[in-house]
C-alpha positions as CSV (number, residue, x, y, z in Angstrom):
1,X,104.2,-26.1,-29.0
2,X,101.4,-27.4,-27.0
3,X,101.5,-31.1,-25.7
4,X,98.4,-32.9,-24.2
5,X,98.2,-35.6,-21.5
6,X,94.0,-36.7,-20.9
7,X,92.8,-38.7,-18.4
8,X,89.8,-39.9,-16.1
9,X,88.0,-42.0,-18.2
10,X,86.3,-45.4,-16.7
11,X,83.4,-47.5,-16.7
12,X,80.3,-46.0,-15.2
13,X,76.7,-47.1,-14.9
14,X,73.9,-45.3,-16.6
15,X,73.3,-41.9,-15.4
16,X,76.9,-42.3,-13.5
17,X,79.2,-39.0,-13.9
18,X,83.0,-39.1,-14.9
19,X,85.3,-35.8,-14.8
20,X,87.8,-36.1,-18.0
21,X,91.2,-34.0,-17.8
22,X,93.6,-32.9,-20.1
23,X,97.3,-31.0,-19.0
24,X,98.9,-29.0,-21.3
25,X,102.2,-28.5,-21.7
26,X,102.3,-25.0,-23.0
27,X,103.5,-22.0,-21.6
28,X,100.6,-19.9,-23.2
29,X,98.1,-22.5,-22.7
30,X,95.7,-19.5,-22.6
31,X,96.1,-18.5,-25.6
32,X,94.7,-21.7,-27.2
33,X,91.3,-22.7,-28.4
34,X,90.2,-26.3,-26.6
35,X,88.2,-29.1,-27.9
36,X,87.2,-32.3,-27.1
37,X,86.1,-34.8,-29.2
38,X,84.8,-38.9,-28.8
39,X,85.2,-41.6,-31.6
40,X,83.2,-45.2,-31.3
41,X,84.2,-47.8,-33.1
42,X,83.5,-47.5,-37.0
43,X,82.4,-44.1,-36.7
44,X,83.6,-41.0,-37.2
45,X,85.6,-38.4,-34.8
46,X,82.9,-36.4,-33.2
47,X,82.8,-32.9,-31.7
48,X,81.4,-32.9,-28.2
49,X,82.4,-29.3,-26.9
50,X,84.7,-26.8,-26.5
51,X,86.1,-23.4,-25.1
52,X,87.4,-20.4,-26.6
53,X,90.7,-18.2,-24.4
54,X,89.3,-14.5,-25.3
55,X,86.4,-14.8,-23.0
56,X,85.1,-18.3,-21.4
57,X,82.6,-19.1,-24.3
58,X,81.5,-22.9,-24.4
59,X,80.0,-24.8,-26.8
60,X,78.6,-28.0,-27.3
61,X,77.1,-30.6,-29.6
62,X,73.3,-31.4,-29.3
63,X,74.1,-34.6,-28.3
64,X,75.5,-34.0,-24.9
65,X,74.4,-29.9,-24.2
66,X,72.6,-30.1,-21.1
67,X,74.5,-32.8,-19.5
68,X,78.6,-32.7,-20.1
69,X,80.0,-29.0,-19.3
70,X,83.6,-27.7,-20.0
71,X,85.6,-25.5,-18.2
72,X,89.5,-24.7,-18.0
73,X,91.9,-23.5,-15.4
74,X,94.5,-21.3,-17.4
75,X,96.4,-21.1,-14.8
76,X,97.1,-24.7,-13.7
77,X,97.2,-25.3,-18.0
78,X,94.3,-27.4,-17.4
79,X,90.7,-28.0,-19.2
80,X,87.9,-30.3,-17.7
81,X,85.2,-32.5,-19.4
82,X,82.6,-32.7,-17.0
83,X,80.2,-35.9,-17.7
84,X,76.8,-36.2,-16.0
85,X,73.8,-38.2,-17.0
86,X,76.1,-40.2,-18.9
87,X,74.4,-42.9,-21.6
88,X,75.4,-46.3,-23.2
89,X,75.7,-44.3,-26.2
90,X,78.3,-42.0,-25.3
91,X,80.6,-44.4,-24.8
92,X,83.4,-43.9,-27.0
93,X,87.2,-42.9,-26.7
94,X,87.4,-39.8,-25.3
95,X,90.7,-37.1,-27.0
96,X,90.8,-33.5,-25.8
97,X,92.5,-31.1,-28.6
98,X,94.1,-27.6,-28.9
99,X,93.9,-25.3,-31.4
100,X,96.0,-22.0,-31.6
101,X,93.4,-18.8,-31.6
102,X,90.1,-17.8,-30.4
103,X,88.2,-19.3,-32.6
104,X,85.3,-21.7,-33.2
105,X,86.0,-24.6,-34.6
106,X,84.0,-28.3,-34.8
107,X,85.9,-30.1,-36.6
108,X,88.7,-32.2,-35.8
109,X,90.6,-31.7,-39.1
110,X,90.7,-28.0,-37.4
111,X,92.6,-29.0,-34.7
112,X,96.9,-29.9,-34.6
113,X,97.5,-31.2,-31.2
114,X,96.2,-34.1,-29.5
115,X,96.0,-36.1,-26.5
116,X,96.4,-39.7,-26.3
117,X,92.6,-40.5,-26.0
118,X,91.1,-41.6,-22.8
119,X,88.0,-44.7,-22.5
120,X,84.6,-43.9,-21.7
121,X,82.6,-46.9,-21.0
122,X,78.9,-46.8,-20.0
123,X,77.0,-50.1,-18.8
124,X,73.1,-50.2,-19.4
């Protein structure tokens, strides 16, 4: 029901700031759950944050709280990864994710639909 299209990754500098994207193509795009998670090479998909549709709850892993923030904009069926302070070691592939309900979920065998992935490169 619910196609993804993210976008606005790049190469940055240490302590650079990117803005990721990701469009949905759902006509109840508020009615989803919205995650995004990173995978480096030989590791692991990772959680990095996400946002419920009841009320605008966020959260994030410990790796990046304090410094990336997400947000969404139901009505343009849009969510944002904001990226600040950014560190060689988040560099990774970037994939935002949807997941029907308002619910909490941190893993990505949770989520069913998927962007394409977007690359986050940071230079030390």
């Amino acid at each position: 029901q619910v196609q993804l299209v993210d976008s606005g990754g790049g190469l940055v500098q240490t302590g650079g700031s990117l803005r990721l994207s990701c469009a949905a193509s759902g006509r109840m795009f508020s009615l989803y759950t919205m995650g995004w998670f990173r995978q480096a090479p030989g590791k692991e998909r990772e959680f990095v944050a996400a946002i419920r549709w009841r009320v605008d709850m966020t959260f994030y892993a410990n790796s990046v709280k304090g410094r990336f923030t997400i947000s969404r904009d139901n009505a343009k069926n849009t969510v944002y990864l904001q990226m600040n302070n950014l560190k060689p070691e988040d560099t990774a592939v970037y994939y935002c994710a949807a997941k029907y309900g308002d619910v909490s979920a941190t893993r990505a065998s949770e989520y069913d639909y998927w962007g394409q992935g977007t690359q986050v490169t940071v230079s030390s």
